[in-house]
N, C-alpha and C positions, 0 to 999 in steps of 0.2 A: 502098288508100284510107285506111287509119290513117295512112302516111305522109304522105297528104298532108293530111288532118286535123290532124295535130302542125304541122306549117308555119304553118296559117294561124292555128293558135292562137297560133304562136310568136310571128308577125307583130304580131298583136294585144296582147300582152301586155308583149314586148321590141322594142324596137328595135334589135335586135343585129342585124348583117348578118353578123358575126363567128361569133354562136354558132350565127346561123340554118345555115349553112353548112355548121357545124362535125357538127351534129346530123342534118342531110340527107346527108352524106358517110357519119356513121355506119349510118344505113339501108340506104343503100346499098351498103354495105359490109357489113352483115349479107346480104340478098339474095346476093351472090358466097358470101359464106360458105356460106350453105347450100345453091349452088348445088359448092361445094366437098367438103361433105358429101354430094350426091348424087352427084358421080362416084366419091367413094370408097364409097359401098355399092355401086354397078356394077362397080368392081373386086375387092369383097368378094364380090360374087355368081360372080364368074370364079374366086377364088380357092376357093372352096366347092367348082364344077365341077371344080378339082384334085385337091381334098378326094377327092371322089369315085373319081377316078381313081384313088387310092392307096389308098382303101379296095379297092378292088376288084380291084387288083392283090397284094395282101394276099390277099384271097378265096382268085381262083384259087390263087396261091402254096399256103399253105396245103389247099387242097383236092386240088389237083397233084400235089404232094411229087416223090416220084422219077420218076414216071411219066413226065410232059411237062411242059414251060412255055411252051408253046404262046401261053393264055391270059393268063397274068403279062405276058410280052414285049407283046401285043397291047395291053395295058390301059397299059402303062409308055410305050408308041410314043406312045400318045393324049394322057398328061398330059407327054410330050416336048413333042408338037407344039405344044399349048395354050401355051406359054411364060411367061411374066411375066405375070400378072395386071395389075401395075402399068405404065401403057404411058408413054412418054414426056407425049404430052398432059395426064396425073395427073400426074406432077412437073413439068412446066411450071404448071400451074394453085396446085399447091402452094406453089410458089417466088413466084409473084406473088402467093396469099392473105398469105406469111412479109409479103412487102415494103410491103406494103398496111397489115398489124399495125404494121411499123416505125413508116409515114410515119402512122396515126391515133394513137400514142404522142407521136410529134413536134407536133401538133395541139391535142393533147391538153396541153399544158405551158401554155396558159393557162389552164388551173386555178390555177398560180402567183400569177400576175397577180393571180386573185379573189380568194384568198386574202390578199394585198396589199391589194384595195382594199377587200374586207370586215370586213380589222382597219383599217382608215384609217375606215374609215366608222363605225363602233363608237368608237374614237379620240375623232374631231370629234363624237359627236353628247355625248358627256361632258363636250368641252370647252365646247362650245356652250352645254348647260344649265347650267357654271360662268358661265360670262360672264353669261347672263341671271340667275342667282340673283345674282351680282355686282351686278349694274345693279339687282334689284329691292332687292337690302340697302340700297345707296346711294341711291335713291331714296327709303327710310325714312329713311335718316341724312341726306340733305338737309330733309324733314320735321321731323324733330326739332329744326334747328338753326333753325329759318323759327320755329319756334314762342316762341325768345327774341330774334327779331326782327322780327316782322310782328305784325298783328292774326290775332284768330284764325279769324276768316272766308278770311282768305288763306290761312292754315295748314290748314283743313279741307281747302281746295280742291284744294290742294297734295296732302293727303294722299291723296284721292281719284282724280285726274284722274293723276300722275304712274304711280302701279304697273299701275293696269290695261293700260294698252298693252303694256306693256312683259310682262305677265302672257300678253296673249293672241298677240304676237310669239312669244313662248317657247314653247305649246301647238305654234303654227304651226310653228315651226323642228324640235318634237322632233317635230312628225307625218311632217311632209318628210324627217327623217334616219331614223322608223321604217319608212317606206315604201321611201326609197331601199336601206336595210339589207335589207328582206326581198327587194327582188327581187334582192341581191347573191348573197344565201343563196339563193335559187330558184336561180341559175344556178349556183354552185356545185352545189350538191345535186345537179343535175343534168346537169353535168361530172365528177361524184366517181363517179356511175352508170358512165358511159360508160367511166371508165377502169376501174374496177373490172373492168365486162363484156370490156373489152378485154385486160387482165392475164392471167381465167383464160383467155379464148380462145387466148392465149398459151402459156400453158402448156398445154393442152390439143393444141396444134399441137405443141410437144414432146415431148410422149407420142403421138401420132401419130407424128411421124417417127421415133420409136424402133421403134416397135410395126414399122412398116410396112419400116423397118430390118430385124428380124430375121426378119419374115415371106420377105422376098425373099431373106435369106439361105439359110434352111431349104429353099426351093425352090429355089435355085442349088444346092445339099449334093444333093438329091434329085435335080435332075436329072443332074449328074454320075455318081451314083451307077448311075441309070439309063443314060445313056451306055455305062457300063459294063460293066452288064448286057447290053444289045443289042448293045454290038460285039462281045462276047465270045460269045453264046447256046449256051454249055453251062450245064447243069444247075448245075454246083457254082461257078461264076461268077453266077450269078443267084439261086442259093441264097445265099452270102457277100452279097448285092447286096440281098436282099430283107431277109433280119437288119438289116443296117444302116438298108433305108429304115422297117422297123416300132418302131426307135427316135426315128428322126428324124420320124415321123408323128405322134408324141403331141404333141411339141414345135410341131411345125406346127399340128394343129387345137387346142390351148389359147393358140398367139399368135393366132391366128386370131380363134379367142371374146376374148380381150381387144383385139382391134383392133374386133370388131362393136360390142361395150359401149360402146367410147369414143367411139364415133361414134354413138351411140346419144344418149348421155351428156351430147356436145358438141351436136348439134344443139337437145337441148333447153336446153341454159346458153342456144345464141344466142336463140330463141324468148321463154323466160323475161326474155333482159336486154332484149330490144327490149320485151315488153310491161309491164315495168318503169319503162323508161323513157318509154313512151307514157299512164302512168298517173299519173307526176311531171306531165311536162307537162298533163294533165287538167287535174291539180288544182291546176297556176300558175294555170290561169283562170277557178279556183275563188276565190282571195284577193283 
């Protein structure tokens, strides 16, 4: 509903078809994202249930020792089977959130533009109030010269009737070039939002795909490991097999806590920039 409350204020205030557009893409474009973020806490919840699996396979180990490994192999079979947390579906969704960042970057370049016409606009309304100050001096200095050649009832007249118009053109012209400037600046301001929010979204999808990078690695390491444990199941094969997975286990659950964080982290930047930028617009139709 905010969504579509920003629209019609946009409606009302800009006549931009351009920006309307630009600003309803980005909404909707937040919506996927966080609909990006929730598949990846679903696959953080799978990855957790691995978690598990390897603590517990730990356990037994440990509790086991020489005796059997009965319980170890059982627990190692389980976080076998479970596989890749991350499924195809989540890097398909990922790779279209990346392209999505691209083409709202692409989009996003008429920022440029305002940039352009907001120093133009600033430009003219400088020159503009030279010209009128121009025409109102000359209009005194027409005055002046009327006064060693007219009477002076002509010359009063003259002095009167000539600068006011010209006095209240100029009001006129600078209110219309204050006006036009600020909504230049509103739309800026609030394309400067947009990309900002889109920047770290950016790099926070960067660290994401790292994180998530070496998460999947540590569980490829781990399941080999295990692999070869269970093809082997003697004792001192799954002894050797279990040392190496209680080193590569730390490693796993603290990528782990920094992949929840960032996601954590990320869904509220997007939250934050959207109601950021729904409170820009507010306040355009506030001025």
């Amino acid at each position: 509903m905010d969504h579509e409350v920003a629209k019609i204020i946009l409606e009302s205030i800009w006549n931009d078809e351009e920006l309307i557009h630009l600003v309803d893409y980005y909404f909707n474009h937040c919506l996927q994202i966080l609909g990006f973020y929730t598949s990846l806490g679903t696959c953080l919840g799978r990855a957790r249930d691995n978690q598990s699996q390897i603590q517990l396979a730990i356990m037994h180990f440990e509790e086991e020792r020489a005796e059997n490994v009965g319980g170890t192999l059982q627990e190692l079979q389980r976080f076998r089977e479970a596989g890749d947390p991350f499924t195809d579906e989540f890097s398909m969704l990922f790779n279209s959130v990346c392209e999505q960042q691209a083409e709202m970057l692409q989009k996003l370049q008429a920022r440029e533009k305002l940039d352009k016409e907001l120093k133009s606009a600033q430009t003219w309304r400088r020159v503009t109030i030279a010209i009128f100050v121009t025409a109102f001096v000359s209009a005194l200095i027409f005055s002046v010269v009327a006064v060693a050649k007219a009477w002076k009832p002509v010359v009063i007249a003259l002095a009167a009737a000539l600068p006011a118009p010209i006095v209240t053109a100029g009001k006129w012209r600078n209110s219309w070039c204050e006006k036009y400037r600020k909504k230049l600046k509103g739309k800026k301001e609030l394309i400067d939002l947009m990309n900002a929010g889109t920047r770290i979204l950016i790099n926070d999808l960067v660290t994401i795909r790292l994180l998530v990078s070496k998460l999947e690695t540590e569980i490829e390491s781990i399941m080999q490991i295990a692999d070869f444990a269970l093809g082997e199941e003697q004792e001192e094969a799954v002894r050797r097999g279990m040392l190496q997975i209680k080193k590569r286990a730390d490693v796993f659950m603290k990528t782990m806590e920094d992949l929840s964080t960032q996601d954590d982290k990320s869904s509220r930047e997007i939250q934050m920039a959207r109601t950021l930028i729904l409170l820009r617009i507010m306040g355009q139709s506030g001025r």
